[in-house]
LOSE-606977 format. One line per field, with one value per residue: x, y, z of N, C-alpha, C, CB in turn. Coordinates in Angstrom, 2 decimals. Atoms other than C-alpha are relative to their C-alpha. Glycine has a CB too. Layout:
# residues N
n_X: c(X	...)
n_Y: c(Y	...)
n_Z: c(Z	...)
ca_X: c(X	...)
ca_Y: c(Y	...)
ca_Z: c(Z	...)
c_X: c(X	...)
c_Y: c(Y	...)
c_Z: c(Z	...)
cb_X: c(X	...)
cb_Y: c(Y	...)
cb_Z: c(Z	...)
END
This chain:
# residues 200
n_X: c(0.64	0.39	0.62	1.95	0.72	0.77	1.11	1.05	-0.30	0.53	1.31	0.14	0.52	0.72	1.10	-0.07	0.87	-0.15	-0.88	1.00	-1.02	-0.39	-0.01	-1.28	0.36	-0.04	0.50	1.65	0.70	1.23	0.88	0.90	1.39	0.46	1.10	-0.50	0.99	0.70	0.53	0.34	-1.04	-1.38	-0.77	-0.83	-0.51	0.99	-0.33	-0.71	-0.06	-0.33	-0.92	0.36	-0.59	0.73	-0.71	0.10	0.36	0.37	0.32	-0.08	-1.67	-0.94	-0.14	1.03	0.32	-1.39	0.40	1.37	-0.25	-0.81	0.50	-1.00	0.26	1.11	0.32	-0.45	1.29	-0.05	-0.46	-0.03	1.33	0.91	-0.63	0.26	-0.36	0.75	-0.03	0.48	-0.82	0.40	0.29	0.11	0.30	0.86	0.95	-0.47	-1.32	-0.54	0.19	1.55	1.21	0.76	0.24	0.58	-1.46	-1.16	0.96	-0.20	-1.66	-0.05	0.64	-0.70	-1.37	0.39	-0.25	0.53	-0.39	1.04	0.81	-0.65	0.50	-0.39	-0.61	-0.21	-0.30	-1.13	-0.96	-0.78	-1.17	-0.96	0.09	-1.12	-1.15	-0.11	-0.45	-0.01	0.70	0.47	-0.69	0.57	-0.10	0.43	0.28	-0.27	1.32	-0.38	0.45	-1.30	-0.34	-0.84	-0.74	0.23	-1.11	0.51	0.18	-1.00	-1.51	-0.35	1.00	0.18	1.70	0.35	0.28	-1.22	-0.69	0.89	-0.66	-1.38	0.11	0.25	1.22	-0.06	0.91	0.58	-0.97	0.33	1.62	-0.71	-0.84	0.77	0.63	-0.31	-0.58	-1.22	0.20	-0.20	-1.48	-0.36	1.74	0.18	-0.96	0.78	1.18	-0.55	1.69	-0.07	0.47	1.52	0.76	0.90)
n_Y: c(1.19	1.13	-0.49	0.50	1.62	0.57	-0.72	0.95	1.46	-0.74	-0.57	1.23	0.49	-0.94	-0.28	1.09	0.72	0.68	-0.98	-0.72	-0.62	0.95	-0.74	0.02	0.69	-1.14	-1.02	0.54	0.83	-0.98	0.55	0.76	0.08	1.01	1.21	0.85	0.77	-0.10	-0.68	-0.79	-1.02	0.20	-1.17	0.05	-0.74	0.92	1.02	-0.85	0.84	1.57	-0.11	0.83	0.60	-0.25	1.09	-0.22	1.29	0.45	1.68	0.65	-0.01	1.24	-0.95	-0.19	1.44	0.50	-0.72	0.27	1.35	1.08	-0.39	-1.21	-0.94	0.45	0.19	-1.73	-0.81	0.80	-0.76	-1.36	-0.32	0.16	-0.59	-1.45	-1.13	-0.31	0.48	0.03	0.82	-0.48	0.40	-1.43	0.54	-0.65	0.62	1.14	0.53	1.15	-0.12	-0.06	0.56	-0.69	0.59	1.04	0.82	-0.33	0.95	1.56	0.15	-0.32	0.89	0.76	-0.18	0.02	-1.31	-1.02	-1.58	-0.84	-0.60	0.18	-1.53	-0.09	-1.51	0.55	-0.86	0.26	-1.23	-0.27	0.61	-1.05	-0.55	0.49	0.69	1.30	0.19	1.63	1.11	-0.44	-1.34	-0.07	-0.90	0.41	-1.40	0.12	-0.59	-1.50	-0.46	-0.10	1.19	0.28	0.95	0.25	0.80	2.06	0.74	0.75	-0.24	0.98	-0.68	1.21	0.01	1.29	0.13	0.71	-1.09	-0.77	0.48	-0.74	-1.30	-0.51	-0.10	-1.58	-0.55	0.49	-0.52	-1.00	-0.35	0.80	-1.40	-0.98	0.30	-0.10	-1.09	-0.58	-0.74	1.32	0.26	-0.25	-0.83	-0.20	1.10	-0.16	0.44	0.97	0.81	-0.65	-0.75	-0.58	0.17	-1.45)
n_Z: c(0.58	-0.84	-0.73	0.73	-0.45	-1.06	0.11	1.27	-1.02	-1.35	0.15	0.52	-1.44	-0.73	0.67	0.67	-0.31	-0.91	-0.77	-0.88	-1.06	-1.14	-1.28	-0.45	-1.56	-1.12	0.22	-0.16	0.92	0.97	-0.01	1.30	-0.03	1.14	-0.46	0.30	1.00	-0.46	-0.07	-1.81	0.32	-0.88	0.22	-0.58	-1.52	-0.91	-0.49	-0.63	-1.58	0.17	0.99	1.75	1.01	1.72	0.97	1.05	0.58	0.79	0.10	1.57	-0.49	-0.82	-2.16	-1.32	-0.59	-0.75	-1.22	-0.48	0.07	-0.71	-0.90	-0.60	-0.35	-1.11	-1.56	-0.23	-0.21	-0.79	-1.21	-0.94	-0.67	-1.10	-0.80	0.20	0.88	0.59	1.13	1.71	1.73	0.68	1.29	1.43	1.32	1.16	0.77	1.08	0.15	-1.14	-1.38	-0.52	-0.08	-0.50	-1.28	-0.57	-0.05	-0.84	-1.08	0.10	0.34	-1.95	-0.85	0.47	-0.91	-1.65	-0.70	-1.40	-0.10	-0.45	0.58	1.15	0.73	1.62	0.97	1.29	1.28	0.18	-0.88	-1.67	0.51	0.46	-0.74	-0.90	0.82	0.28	1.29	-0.03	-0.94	-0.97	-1.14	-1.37	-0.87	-1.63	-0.57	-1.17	-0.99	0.49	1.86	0.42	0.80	-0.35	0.88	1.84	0.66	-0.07	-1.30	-0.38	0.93	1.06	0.57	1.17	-0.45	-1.08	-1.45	-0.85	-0.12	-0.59	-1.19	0.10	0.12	-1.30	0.36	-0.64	-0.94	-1.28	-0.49	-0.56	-0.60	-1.19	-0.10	0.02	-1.26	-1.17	-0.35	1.04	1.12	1.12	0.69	1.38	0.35	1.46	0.53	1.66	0.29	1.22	0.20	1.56	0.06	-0.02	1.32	-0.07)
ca_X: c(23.23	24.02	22.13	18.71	19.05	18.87	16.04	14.40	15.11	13.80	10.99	10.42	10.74	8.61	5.94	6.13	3.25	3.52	5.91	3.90	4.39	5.54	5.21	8.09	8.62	8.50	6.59	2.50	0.85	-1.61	-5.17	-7.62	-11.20	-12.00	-15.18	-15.10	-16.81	-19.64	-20.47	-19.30	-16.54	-13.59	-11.50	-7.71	-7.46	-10.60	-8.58	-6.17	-4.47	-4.42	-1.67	-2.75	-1.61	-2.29	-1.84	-2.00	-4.10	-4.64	-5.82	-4.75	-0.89	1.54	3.10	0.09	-0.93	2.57	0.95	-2.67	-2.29	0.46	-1.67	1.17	-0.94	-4.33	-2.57	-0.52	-3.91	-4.98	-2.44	-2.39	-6.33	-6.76	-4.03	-6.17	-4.39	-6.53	-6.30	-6.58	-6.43	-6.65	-7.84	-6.61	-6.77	-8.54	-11.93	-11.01	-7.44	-5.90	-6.67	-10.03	-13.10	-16.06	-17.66	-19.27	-16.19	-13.89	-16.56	-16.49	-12.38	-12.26	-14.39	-12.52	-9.46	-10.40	-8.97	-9.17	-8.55	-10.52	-11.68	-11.24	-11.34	-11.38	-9.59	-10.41	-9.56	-6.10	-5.90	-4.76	-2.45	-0.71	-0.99	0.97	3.43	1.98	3.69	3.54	1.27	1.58	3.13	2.62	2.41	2.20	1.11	1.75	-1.28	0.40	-0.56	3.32	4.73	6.69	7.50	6.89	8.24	7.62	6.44	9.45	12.94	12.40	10.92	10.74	6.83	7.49	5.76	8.80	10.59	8.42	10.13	13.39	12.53	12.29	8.85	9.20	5.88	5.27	8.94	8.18	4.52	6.44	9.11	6.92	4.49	6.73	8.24	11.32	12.45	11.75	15.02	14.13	11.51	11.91	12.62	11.85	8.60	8.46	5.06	3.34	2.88	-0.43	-2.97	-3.52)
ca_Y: c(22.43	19.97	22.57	22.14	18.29	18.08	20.49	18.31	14.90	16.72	17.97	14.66	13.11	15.57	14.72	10.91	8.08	6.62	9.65	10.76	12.74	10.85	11.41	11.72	9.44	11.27	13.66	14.17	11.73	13.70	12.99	11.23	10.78	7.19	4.77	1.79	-1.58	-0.54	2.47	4.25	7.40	6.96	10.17	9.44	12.07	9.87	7.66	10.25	8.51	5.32	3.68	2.76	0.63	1.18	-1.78	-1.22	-4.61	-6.49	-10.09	-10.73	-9.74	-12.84	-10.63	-10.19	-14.09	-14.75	-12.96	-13.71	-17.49	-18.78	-16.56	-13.84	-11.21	-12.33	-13.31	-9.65	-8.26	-10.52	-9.52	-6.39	-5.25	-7.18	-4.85	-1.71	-0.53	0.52	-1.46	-0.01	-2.25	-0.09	-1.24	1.73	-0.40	1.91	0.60	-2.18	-2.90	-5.55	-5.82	-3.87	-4.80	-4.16	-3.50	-6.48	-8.27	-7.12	-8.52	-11.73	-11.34	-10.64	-13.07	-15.64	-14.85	-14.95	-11.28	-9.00	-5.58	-2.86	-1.92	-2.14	1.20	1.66	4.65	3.56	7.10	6.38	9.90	8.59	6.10	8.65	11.04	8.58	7.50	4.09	2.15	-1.61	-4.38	-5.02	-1.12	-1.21	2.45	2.72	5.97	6.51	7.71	11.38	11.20	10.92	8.30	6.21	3.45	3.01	0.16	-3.81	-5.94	-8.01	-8.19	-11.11	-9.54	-13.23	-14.14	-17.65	-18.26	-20.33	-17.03	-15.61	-17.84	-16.53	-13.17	-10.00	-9.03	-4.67	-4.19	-6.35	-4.98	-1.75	-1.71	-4.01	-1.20	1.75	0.33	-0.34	2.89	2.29	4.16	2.04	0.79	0.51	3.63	3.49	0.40	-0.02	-1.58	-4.56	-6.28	-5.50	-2.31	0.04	-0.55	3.52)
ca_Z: c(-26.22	-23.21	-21.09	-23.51	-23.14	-19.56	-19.44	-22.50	-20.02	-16.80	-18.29	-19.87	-16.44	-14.72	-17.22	-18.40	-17.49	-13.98	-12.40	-9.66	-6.31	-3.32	-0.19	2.36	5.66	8.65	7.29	7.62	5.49	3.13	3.98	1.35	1.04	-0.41	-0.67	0.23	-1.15	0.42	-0.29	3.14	2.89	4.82	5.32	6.56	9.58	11.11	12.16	13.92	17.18	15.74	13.80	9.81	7.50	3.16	1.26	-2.32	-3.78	-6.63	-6.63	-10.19	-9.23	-8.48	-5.89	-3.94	-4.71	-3.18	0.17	0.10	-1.18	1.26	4.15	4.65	4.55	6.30	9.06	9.17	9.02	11.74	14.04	14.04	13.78	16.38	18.23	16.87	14.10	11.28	7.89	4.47	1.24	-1.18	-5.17	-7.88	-10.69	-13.55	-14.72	-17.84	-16.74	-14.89	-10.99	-11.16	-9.33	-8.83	-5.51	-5.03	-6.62	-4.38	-1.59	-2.74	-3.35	0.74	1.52	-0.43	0.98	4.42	4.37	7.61	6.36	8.56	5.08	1.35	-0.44	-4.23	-6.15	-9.49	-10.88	-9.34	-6.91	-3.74	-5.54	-7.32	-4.72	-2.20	-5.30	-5.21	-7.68	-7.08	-5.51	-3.26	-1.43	1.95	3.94	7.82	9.58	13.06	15.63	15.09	11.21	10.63	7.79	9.33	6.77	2.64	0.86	0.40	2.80	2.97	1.58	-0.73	-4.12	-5.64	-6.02	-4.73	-1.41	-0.30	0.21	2.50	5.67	5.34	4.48	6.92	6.95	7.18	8.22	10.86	12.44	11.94	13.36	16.46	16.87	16.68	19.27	21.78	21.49	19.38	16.35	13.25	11.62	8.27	7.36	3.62	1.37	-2.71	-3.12	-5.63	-7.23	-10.59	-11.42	-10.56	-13.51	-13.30)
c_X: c(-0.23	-0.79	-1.91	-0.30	-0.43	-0.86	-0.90	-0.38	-0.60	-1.28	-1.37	-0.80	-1.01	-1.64	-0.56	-1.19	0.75	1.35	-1.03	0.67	0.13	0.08	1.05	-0.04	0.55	-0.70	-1.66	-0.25	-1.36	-1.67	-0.36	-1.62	-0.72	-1.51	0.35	-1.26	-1.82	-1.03	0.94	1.44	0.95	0.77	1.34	0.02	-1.30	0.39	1.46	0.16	-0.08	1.28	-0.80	0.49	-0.73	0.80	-0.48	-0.25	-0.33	0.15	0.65	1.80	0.58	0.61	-0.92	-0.47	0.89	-0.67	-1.11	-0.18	0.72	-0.95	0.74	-0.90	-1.46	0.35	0.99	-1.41	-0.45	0.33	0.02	-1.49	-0.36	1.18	-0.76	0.43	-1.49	0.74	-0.58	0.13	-0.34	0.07	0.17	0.19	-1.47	-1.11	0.72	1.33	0.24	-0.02	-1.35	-0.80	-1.32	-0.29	-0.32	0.80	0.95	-0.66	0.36	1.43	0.33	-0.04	0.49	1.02	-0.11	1.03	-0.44	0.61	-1.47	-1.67	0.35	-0.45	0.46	0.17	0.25	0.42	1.59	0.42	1.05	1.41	1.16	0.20	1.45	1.35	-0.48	0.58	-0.09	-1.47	0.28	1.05	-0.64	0.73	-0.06	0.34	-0.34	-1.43	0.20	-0.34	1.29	0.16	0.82	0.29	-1.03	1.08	-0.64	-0.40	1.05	1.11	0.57	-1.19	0.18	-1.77	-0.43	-0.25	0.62	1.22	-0.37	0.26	1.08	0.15	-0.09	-1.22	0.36	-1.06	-0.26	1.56	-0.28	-1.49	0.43	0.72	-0.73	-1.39	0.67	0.79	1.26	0.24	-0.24	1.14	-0.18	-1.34	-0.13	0.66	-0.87	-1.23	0.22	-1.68	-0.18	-0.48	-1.52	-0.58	-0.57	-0.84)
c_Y: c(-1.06	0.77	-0.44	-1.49	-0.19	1.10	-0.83	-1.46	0.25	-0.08	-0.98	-0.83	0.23	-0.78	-2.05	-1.00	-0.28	0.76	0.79	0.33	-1.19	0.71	-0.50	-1.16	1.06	1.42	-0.55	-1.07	0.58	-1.09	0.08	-0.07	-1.64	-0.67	-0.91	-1.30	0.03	0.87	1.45	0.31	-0.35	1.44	-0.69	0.64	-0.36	-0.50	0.67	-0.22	-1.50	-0.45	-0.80	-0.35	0.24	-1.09	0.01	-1.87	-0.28	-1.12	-0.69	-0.19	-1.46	0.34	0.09	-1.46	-0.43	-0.17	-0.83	-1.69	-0.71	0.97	0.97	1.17	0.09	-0.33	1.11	0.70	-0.15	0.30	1.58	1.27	-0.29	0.71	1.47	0.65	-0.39	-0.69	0.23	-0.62	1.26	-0.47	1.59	-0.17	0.77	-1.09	-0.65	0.21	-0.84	0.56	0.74	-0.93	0.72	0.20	-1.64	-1.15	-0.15	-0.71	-1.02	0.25	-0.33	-1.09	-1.44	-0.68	-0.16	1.23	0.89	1.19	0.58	0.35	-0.15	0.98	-0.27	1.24	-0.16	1.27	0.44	1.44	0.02	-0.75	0.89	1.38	-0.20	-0.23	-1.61	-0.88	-1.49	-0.68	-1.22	1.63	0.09	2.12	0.04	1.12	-0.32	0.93	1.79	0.53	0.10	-1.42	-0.37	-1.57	0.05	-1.00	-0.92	0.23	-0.21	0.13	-1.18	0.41	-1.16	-0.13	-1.18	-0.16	-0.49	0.91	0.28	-0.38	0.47	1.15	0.91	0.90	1.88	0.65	0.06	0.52	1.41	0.64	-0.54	1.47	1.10	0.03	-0.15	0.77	-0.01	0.59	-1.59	0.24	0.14	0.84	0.12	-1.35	-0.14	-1.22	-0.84	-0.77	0.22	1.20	0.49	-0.31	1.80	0.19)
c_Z: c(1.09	0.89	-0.22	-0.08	0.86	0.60	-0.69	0.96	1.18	-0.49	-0.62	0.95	0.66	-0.24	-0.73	0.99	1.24	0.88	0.80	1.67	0.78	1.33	0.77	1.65	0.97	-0.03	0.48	-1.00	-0.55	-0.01	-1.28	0.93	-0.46	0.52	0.19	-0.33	0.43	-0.06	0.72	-0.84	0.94	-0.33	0.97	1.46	0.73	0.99	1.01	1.31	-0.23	-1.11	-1.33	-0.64	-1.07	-0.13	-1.28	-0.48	-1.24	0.01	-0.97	-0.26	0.31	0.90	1.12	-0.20	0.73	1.52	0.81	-0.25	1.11	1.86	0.85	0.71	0.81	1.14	0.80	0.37	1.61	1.20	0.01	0.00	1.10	1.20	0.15	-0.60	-1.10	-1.46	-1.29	-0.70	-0.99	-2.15	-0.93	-1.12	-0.86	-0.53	-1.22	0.32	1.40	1.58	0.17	0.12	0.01	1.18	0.52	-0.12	0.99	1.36	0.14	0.24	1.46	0.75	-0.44	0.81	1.26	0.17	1.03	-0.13	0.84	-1.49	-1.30	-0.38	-1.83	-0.28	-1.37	-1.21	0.59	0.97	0.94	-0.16	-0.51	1.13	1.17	-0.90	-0.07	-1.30	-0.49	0.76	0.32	0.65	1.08	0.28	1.47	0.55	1.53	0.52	-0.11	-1.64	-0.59	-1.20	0.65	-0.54	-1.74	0.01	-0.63	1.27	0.25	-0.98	-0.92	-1.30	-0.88	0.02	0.57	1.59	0.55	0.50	1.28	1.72	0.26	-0.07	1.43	-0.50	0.78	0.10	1.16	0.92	0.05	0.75	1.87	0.69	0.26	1.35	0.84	0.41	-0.32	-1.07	-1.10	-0.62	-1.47	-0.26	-1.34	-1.16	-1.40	-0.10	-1.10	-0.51	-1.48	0.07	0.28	-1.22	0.10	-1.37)
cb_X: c(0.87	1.16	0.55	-0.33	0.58	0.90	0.21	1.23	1.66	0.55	0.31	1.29	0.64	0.27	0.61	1.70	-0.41	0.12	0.96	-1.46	-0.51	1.38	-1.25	0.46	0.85	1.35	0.40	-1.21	-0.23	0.82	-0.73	0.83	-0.44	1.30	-0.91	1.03	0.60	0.40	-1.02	-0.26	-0.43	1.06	-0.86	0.72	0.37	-0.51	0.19	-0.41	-1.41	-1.48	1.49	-0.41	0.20	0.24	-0.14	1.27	-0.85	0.23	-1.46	-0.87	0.22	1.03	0.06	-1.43	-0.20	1.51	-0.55	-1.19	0.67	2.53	-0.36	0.96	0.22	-0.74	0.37	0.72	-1.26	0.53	1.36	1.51	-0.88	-0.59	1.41	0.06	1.93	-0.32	-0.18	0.25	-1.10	0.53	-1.68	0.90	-0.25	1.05	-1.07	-0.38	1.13	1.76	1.21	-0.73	0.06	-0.69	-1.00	-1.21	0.79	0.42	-1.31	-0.46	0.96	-1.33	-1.57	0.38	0.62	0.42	-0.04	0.41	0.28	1.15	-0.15	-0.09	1.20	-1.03	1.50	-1.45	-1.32	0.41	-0.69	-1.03	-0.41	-0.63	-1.29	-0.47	1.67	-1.09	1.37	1.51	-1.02	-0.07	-0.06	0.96	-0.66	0.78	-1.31	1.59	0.21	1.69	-0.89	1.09	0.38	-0.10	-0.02	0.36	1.02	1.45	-0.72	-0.43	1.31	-0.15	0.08	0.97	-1.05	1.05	-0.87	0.70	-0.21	-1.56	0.20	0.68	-1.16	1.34	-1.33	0.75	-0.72	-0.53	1.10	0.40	-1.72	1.37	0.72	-0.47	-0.69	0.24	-0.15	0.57	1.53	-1.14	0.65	0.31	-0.31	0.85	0.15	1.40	-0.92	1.47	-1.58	-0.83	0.41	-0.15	-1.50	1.11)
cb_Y: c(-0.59	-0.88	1.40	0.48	-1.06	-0.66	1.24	-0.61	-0.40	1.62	1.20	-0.58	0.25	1.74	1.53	-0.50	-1.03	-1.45	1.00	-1.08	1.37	-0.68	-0.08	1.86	-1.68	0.32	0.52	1.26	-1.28	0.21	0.32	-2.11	1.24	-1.35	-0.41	-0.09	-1.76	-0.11	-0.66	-1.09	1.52	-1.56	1.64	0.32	1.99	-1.05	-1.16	1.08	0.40	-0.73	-0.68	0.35	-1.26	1.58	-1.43	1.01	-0.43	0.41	-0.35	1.38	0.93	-0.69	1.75	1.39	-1.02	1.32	1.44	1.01	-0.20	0.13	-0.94	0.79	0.67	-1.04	-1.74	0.88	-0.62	-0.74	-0.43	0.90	-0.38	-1.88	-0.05	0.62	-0.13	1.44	-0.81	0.64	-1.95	1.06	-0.80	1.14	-1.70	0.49	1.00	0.16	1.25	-0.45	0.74	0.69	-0.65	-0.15	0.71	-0.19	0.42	1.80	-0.29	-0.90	1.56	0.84	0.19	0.55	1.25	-1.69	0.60	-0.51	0.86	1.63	1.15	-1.07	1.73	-0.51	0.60	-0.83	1.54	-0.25	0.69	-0.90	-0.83	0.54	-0.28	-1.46	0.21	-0.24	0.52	-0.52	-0.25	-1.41	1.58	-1.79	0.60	-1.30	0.84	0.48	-0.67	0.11	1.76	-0.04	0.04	0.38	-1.84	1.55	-0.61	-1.66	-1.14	-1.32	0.28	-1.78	1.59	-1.82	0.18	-0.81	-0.43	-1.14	1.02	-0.34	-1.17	-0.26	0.15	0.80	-1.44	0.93	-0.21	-2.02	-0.36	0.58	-1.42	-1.47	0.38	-0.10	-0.89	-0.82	0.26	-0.61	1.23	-0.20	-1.56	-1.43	1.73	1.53	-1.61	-0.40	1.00	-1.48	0.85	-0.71	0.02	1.58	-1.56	1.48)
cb_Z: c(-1.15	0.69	-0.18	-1.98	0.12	1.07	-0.60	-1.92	0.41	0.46	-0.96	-0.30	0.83	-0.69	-1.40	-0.14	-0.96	-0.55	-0.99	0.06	0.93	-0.28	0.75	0.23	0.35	0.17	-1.52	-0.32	0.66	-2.29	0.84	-0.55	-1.04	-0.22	-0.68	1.02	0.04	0.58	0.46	2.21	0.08	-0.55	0.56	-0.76	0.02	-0.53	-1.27	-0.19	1.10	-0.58	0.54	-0.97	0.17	-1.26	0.45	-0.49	0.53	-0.74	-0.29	-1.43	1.52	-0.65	0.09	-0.08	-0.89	-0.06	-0.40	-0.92	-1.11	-0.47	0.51	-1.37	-1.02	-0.30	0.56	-1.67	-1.06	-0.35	0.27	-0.65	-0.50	0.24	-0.42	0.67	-0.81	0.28	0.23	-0.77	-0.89	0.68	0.00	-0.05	0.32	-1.34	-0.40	-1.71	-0.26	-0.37	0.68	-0.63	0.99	-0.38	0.33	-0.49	-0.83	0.09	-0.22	-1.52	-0.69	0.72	-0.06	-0.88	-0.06	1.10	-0.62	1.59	-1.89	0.46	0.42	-0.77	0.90	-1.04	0.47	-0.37	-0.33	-1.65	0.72	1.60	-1.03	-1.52	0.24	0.75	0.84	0.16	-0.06	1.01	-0.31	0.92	-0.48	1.37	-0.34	0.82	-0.83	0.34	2.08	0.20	-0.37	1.50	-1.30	1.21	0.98	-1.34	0.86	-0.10	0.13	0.18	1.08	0.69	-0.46	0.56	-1.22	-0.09	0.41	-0.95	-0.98	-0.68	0.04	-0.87	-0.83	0.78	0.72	-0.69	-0.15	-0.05	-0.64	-0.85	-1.09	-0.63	-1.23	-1.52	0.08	0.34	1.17	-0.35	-0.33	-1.21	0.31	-1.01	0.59	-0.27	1.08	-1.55	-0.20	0.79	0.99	-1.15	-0.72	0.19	0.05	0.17)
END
C-alpha cells in the first residue's frame, strides 16, 4: 500500500503543471532556436566561444521592476556586452497571460528601459523555458565560451523586491561572469532563483 502511494506521488510529480526538465551546471547547455523581436533566428551554439547570459523577463513582475527600475540590470547588461559577452532576455510568457508582449511591445519595453541586452527573444509557446527549467523572473543562466553551464539561479541573494536591497546584496552574476573571466572557478554555480513565476 505505502509502495502504491509513492509511485501515485512520483508519478504525480513527474507529471504536475510547472515540473519541467532542468538542466545541470557544468554540464553542456542544450541548444535552442528562438526569434527575436525582430523577426531574426538566433540559434544558441552561434554564439560558441563566447560567454552568454539568459535572463528570463517580464516587465509586469515586481522582481524584475526591482532590477530594471532602480537600473540593476541595464547597467549589468552594460558592463558586460560591452566586455563581449552575449545577452539573451528571454520573454516566455504564453500569449493572454501576464508578462506577454508583443514584438513591437517588447521594442518599445527595451527602449523604455534603456535596456542593453544583445537581444530579446520570445518563446511564447514556453520550449526553451521549460526546456532550461525556467521558473521565475527574473532566472538568470550564464554559459561559458565552451557551451558549458556555469551558473543558474537569482541574480542576487536578496529575494525582497525592494530596490533598497539591491546595495547590500551579492550580485551572483556579475561575480560569477568576473570569476570565470579571469580564469577562476565560480564559487557559487547554482543558487534558487526567486521572482514571479513563468506565465507558461
Amino acid at each position: 500500500m505505502k509502495k502504491t502511494m509513492l509511485l501515485l506521488i512520483a508519478s504525480l510529480l513527474l507529471t504536475a503543471p510547472g515540473v519541467y526538465a532542468a538542466v545541470e551546471t557544468g554540464k553542456a547547455a542544450p541548444d535552442f532556436t528562438l526569434a527575436d523581436t525582430n523577426g531574426t533566428a538566433h540559434k544558441l551554439s552561434d554564439h560558441k566561444g563566447e560567454y552568454v547570459v539568459l535572463e528570463w523577463l517580464n516587465h509586469e513582475c515586481p522582481f524584475v521592476k526591482k532590477h530594471y527600475g532602480s537600473g540593476n540590470m541595464q547597467a549589468l547588461q552594460k558592463e558586460f556586452t560591452g566586455k563581449g559577452v552575449t545577452w539573451l532576455s528571454i520573454n516566455s510568457g504564453a500569449e493572454g497571460k501576464e508578462g506577454y508582449t508583443s514584438p513591437e511591445v517588447a521594442n518599445e519595453l527595451t527602449k523604455q528601459k534603456g535596456a542593453s541586452p544583445t537581444v530579446v527573444l520570445l518563446d511564447t509557446k514556453g520550449e526553451v523555458g521549460k526546456l532550461y527549467g525556467a521558473q521565475t523572473t527574473p532566472h538568470m543562466f550564464i554559459i561559458n565560451p565552451e557551451g558549458v553551464l556555469i551558473y543558474q539561479g537569482a541574480i542576487d541573494s536578496n529575494a525582497s523586491p525592494d530596490p533598497s536591497t539591491i546595495a547590500g546584496s551579492k550580485n551572483y552574476v556579475k561575480a560569477a561572469l568576473d570569476q570565470s573571466m579571469s580564469g577562476q572557478l565560480v564559487a557559487d554555480t547554482t543558487t534558487k532563483s526567486y521572482g514571479c513565476s513563468v506565465k507558461y
